[in-house]
Each structure stands twice: as structure tokens, then as C-alpha cells.
ZAMARGU-4260 file (C-alpha; in steps of 0.2 Angstrom, whole numbers, plus 5000, padded with zeros to 4 digits):
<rodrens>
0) 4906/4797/4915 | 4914/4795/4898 | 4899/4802/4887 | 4899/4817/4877 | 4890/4828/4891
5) 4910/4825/4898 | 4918/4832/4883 | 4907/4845/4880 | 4911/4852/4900 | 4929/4853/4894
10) 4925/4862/4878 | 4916/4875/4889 | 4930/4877/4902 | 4940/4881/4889 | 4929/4895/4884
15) 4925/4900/4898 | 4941/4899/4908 | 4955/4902/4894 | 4960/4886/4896 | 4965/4871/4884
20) 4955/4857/4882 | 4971/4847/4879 | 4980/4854/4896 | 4963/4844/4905 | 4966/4830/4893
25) 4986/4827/4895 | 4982/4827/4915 | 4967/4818/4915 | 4976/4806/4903 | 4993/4805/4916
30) 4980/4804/4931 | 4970/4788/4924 | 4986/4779/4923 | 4988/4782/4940 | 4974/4774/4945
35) 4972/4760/4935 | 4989/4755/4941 | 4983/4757/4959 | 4967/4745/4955 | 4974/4734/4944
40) 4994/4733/4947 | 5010/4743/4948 | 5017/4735/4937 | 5009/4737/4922 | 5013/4745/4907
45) 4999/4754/4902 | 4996/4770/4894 | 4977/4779/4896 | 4967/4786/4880 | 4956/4801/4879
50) 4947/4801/4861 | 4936/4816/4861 | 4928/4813/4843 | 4924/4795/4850 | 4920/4803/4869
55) 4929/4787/4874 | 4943/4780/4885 | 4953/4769/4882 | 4966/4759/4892 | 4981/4751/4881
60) 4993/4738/4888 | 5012/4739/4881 | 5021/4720/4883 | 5036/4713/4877 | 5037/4696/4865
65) 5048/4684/4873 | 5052/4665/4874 | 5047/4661/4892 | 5038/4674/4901 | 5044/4682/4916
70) 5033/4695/4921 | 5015/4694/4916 | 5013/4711/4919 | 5025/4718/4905 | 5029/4700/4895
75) 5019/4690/4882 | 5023/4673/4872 | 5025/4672/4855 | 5010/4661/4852 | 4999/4672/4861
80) 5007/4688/4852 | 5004/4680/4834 | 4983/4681/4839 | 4985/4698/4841 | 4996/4702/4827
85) 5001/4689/4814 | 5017/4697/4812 | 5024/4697/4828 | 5041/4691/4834 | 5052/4688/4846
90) 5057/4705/4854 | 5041/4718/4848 | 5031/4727/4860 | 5012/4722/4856 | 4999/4735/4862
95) 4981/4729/4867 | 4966/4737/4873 | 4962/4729/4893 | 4950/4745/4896 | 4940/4733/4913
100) 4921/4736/4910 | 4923/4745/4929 | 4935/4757/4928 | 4922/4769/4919 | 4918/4772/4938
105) 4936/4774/4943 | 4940/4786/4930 | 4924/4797/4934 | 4930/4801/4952 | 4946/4803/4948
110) 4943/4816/4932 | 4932/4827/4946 | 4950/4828/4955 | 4960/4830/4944 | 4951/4843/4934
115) 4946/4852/4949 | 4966/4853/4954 | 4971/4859/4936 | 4958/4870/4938 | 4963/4879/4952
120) 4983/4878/4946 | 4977/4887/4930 | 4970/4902/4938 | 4982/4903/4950 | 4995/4904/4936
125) 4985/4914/4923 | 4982/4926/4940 | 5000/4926/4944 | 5004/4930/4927 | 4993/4944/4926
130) 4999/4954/4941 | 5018/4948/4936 | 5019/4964/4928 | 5009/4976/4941 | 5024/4972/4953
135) 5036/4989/4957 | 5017/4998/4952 | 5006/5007/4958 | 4988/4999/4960 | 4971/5001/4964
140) 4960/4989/4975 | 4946/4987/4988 | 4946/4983/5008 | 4936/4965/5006 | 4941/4960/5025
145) 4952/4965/5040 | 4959/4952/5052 | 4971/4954/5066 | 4978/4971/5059 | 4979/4963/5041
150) 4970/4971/5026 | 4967/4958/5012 | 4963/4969/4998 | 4953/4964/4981 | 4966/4972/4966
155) 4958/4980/4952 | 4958/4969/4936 | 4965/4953/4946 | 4959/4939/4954 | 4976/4939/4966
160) 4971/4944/4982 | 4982/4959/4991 | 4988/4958/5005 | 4994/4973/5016 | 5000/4969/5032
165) 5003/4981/5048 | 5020/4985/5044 | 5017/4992/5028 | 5002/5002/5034 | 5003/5021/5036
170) 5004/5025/5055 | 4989/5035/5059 | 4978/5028/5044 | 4963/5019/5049 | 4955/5009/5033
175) 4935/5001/5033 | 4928/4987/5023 | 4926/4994/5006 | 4937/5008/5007 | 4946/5009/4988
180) 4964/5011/4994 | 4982/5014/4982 | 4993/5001/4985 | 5012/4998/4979 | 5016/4981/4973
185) 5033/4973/4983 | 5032/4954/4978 | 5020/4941/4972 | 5019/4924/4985 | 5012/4906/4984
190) 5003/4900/5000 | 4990/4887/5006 | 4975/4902/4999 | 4984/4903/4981 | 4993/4918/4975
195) 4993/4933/4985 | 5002/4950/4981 | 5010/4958/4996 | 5007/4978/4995 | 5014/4990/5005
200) 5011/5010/5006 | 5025/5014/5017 | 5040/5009/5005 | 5048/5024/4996 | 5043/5013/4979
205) 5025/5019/4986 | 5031/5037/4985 | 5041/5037/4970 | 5026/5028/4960 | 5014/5042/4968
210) 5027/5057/4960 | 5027/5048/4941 | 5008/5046/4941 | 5008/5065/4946 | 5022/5074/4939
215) 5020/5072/4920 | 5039/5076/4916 | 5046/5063/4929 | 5034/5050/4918 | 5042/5059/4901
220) 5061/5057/4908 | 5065/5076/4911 | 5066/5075/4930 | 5074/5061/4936 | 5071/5056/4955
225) 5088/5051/4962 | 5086/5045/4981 | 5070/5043/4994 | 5074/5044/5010 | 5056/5039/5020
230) 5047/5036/5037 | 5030/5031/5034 | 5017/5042/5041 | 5030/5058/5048 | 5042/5065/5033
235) 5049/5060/5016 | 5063/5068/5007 | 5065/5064/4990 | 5081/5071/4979 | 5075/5077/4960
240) 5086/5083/4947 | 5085/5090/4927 | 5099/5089/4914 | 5087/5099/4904 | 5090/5120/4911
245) 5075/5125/4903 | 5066/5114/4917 | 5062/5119/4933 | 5062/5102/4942 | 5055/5109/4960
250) 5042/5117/4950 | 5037/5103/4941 | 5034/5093/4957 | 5028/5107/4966 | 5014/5111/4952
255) 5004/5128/4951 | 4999/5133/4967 | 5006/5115/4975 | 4991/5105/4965 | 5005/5091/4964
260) 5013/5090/4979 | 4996/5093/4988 | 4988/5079/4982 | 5001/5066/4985 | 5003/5074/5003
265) 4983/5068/5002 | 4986/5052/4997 | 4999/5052/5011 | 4987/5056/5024 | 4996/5073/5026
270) 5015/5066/5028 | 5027/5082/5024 | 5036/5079/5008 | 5054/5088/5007 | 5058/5089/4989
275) 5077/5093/4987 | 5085/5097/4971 | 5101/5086/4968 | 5118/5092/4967 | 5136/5083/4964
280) 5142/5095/4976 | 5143/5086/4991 | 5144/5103/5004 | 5128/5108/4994 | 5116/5092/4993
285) 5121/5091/5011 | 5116/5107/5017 | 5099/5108/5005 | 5096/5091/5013 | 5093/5097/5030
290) 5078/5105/5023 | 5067/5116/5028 | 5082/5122/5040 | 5095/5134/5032 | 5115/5129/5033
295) 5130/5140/5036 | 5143/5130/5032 | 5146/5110/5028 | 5162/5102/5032 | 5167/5087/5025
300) 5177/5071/5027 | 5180/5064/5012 | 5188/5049/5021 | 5176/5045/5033 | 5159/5050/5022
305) 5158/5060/5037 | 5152/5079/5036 | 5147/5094/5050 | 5135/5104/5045 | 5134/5119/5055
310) 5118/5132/5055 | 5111/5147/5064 | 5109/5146/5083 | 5089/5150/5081 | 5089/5134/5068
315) 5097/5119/5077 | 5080/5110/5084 | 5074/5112/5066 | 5090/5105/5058 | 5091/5091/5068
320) 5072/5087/5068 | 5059/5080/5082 | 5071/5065/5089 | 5084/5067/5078 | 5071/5065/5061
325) 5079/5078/5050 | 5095/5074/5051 | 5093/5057/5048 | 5082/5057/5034 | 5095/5069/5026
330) 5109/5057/5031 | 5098/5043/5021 | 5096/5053/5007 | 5115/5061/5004 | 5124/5044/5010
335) 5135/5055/5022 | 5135/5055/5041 | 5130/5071/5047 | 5133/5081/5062 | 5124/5096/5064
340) 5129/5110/5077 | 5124/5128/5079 | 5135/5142/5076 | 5137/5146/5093 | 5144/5127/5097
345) 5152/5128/5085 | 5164/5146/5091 | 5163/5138/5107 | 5171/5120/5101 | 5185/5130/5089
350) 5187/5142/5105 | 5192/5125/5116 | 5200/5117/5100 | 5210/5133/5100 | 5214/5134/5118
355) 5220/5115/5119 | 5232/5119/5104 | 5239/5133/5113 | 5242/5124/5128 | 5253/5110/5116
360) 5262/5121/5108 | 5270/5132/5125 | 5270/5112/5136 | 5282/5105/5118 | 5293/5120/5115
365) 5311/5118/5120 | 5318/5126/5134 | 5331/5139/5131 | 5347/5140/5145 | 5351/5159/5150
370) 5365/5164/5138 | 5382/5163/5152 | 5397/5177/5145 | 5410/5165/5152 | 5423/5174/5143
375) 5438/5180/5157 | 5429/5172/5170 | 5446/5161/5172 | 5459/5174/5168 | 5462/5175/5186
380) 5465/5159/5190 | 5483/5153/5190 | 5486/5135/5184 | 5504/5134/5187
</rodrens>
């Protein structure tokens, strides 16, 4: 095993792999004297050699001079000490070379382990390291294999395998072995098949990432996207705004004749996108987030973050949204509670509010006593 064929491996799995010859060395180095201590005694005091200029090994013993010896293992007497350094007193450590003519054979099975398992930890780190900084991105990869509803995906430029499982699937999307798919990165984990990256393309990061590659002043800092409010497959509303007047921040996401929005409604397999322009008026980002459904009027609660939003009779299945969708996707994106009611309930509910208030006021207002003229009314009458 310890030849130079074994050296030479090492110098070519440094080239090859990126990885330092020393990083085998130092574990290979720790490993042997693991071994050795497991064939020839725990406790020894031993420390293992790699000399790759000499493609040797070599196994030095560490013992203590003393008196009377205690512990053969880690002890040495003086006379003994003195052959192997003249020198030597009473208290010095003296190292000698106890490399057993078979432990050429122990060493070569356990350097196959041991490499093979720093092997595997170096690519996994240099992996996890190369994708540390695609996580919160946007990447590209291919359909390698689908089990049990889970797509393991191979990412572009990594050897870390995604992973997109059924919950951050698209609803509706069907996906085929080989199929190149965009995938948002959410977290890097460690399991029992190495690193694996857990992608989604349902999370609003998916959507946010899928407007920056698109809309070039997004990327350039001009429109700024403020909330995403998203469920995956149905309808996504997403709240842009400019500082700069001269841009027109709708128009920017839109693009000319919808390039921009069409394509990532594509890439969405045809998910209608609501793009709202932000405002710090609270009656007005709640009314624009009701999108595409026009608003009367917005009442607000300041202290409840409650608001009612209140909108044309022909408009209130639109406002709310196919089970309530609208409304609450607008409630997501604005932070406020929202109730929304047509005109017409609304006349209705001021009419009965009205009515009640009415019916207070007459039931608590005091009764007044006839007004009795009871001058006279006893000059008749004699008291004496």
C-alpha cells in the first residue's frame, strides 16, 4: 500500500477534485492511529507519519522516562531511554519508530475508508458551497426522476441534487423526465443521499425572482416590489411602486404590448397576475387591491386594521373573487381586513342602522307631564 503509486492517487485527486493532498493526509494520518491503537492497544501513545517524498509511513511511539515503570504502554526506564538517546533523563518524553512489519495491511484498508469518506464530505461541502449562494435565486435545472409525486431535479452548474416536492408544485402542471424547469431556491438540507436543495415554484420568492429577471428596472432599483400576496396555480397580486415620477412602474411590468407580464404568466402556466401600484393611502391601496373590481368607497378602522370596502352592485362576485379569492389575496397584500359589500347592501344596512337609531332615540327621550294651570284652583276652598 504505501508506494508511490499511493502518493501519486492523492496528487491526482487533488487535481482532479480540487482537493488538498494534505486534507487526505491529516485524515489518513488521524485514521491510522485509530487503528493501530485498535490492533495493538489503547493505550499507546502513538502518533502516525505520512512522508510523501519518502512514500512512507511511519508509526512513532511517545513514552515518558521514569524510575520504575508503571505503564508499559506510555513509560520507559532510564537505562533503556539512554540506548535510545544518550542524553536522556529522568522525566523526557522519548519518541521511537515501532511501525509492525504488518500493519502495511491495516493501513491499506483503512486509507480506501477513509479516503473514500473525505471524499464524499469534500464534495458535498464544495457542493453545498457552491449553491450556498443560489439560495432566494432563481435556477435552472432538469427532471432526472419523479417518485411518489416528488421531482428530484439536476440544477445547472451543481452537483446538489433538487428537490421539488408536491406542495411547492404548480397545481395543474404536469412535469416529464427531462423536462428543463425554473425552480426557486428556499433552503439547502443534509440527509442520508448528501446535500439536496429544496426548490419550490409556488412561493411568492418564485414570483418575485420571475419579475427581477424580467423587468430590467426592478433589477436597476427604480421599481421596487413591496408585497406578494400568492396562491400557486389561480391568482397573484403583487404591489410595485416608483419614487422616480418620470417611471411608469405598471408600464414597466407590463412591457410593450404585455411582452413582460405575458411571459411570466407563461412561465406560470397561465396564473393571472394582478399588478397593483402602491400607495400610503390606505383607502386607496385597498380599493386598487381589489383589482380587477372597481371600488366606491373604503372605510376604515384604524383600530381594528379593519376596512369595508364598498363597490357597484354589478361588481360584488368580482370583488370578492370565486370562494372568497379576491378579497383575500387583497387582504394579504394590504395587511387590512376587508369586507366588501355592494352599494345596494350597503343603502340597505345604513337604512336598518338608521331605523334602529331612530327607534333609540323616541324609546330614551324623557317623558313630558301635561302642563296643569293650578293657579285658583283652591280660591274656593275655605281653610278656616
Amino acid at each position: 500500500m504505501v508506494n508511490k503509486d499511493f502518493f501519486l492517487a492523492l496528487d491526482e485527486l487533488e487535481k482532479t477534485k480540487n482537493i488538498s493532498k494534505q486534507f487526505f493526509i491529516d485524515a489518513l494520518q488521524d485514521a491510522l492511529v485509530a487503528a493501530y491503537k485498535k490492533n495493538y492497544g489503547e493505550g499507546k501513545a502513538v502518533e502516525v507519519r505520512l512522508i510523501p517524498e519518502r512514500n512512507a509511513i511511519r508509526v512513532i511511539a511517545y513514552k515518558t522516562v521514569v524510575d520504575e515503570i508503571t505503564d508499559p504502554d506510555t513509560q520507559i526506564a532510564l537505562e533503556e531511554a539512554k540506548l535510545l538517546k544518550k542524553t536522556a533523563k529522568i522525566g523526557d518524553t522519548i519518541t521511537e519508530e515501532i511501525t509492525p512489519k504488518e500493519f502495511g495491511r491495516i493501513a491499506a484498508g483503512t486509507a480506501k475508508q477513509v479516503i473514500i469518506q473525505r471524499l464524499r464530505e469534500a464534495e458535498r461541502s464544495a457542493a453545498y458551497k457552491e449553491l450556498e449562494d443560489k439560495i432566494d435565486q432563481l435556477v435552472t435545472g432538469i427532471v432526472r426522476r419523479i417518485e411518489n409525486g416528488t421531482i428530484y431535479i439536476e440544477l445547472a452548474t451543481s452537483q446538489v441534487e433538487g428537490v421539488l416536492m408536491p406542495n411547492d408544485q404548480i397545481p395543474g402542471e404536469n412535469y416529464g423526465v427531462n423536462d428543463r424547469i425554473k425552480v426557486y431556491v428556499k433552503k439547502l438540507r443534509d440527509n442520508y443521499r448528501g446535500t439536496q436543495a429544496i426548490v419550490s415554484r409556488t412561493s411568492t420568492g418564485f414570483v418575485r425572482r420571475l419579475f427581477e429577471a424580467e423587468v430590467p428596472e426592478i433589477n436597476a432599483g427604480l421599481v421596487t416590489i413591496k408585497n406578494i400576496a400568492r396562491e400557486a396555480g389561480y391568482r397573484t397580486k403583487i404591489a410595485i411602486a416608483s419614487e422616480d415620477r418620470t417611471v411608469d412602474a405598471l408600464g414597466a411590468c407590463v412591457g410593450n404590448r404585455g411582452v413582460r407580464i405575458n411571459s411570466i404568466i407563461s412561465e406560470l402556466g397561465g396564473e393571472k397576475i394582478d399588478i397593483i401600484e402602491w400607495s400610503q393611502d390606505s383607502f386607496e391601496y385597498i380599493a386598487r387591491a381589489l383589482s380587477p373590481a372597481k371600488v366606491s368607497e373604503v372605510q376604515v378602522n384604524d383600530e381594528l386594521h379593519s376596512s369595508l370596502a364598498i363597490v357597484p352592485d354589478d361588481k360584488l362576485s368580482l370583488a370578492i373573487g370565486k370562494a372568497g379569492q379576491n378579497v383575500r389575496l387583497a387582504s394579504k397584500l394590504t395587511g387590512w381586513k376587508i369586507d366588501v359589500k355592494s352599494e345596494s347592501q350597503y343603502a340597505e344596512i345604513n337604512k336598518t342602522v338608521k331605523k334602529i337609531e331612530s327607534t333609540e332615540e323616541v324609546e330614551n327621550k324623557p317623558q313630558e307631564s301635561e302642563n296643569l294651570n293650578i293657579d285658583g284652583l283652591f280660591d274656593d276652598i275655605n281653610l278656616d
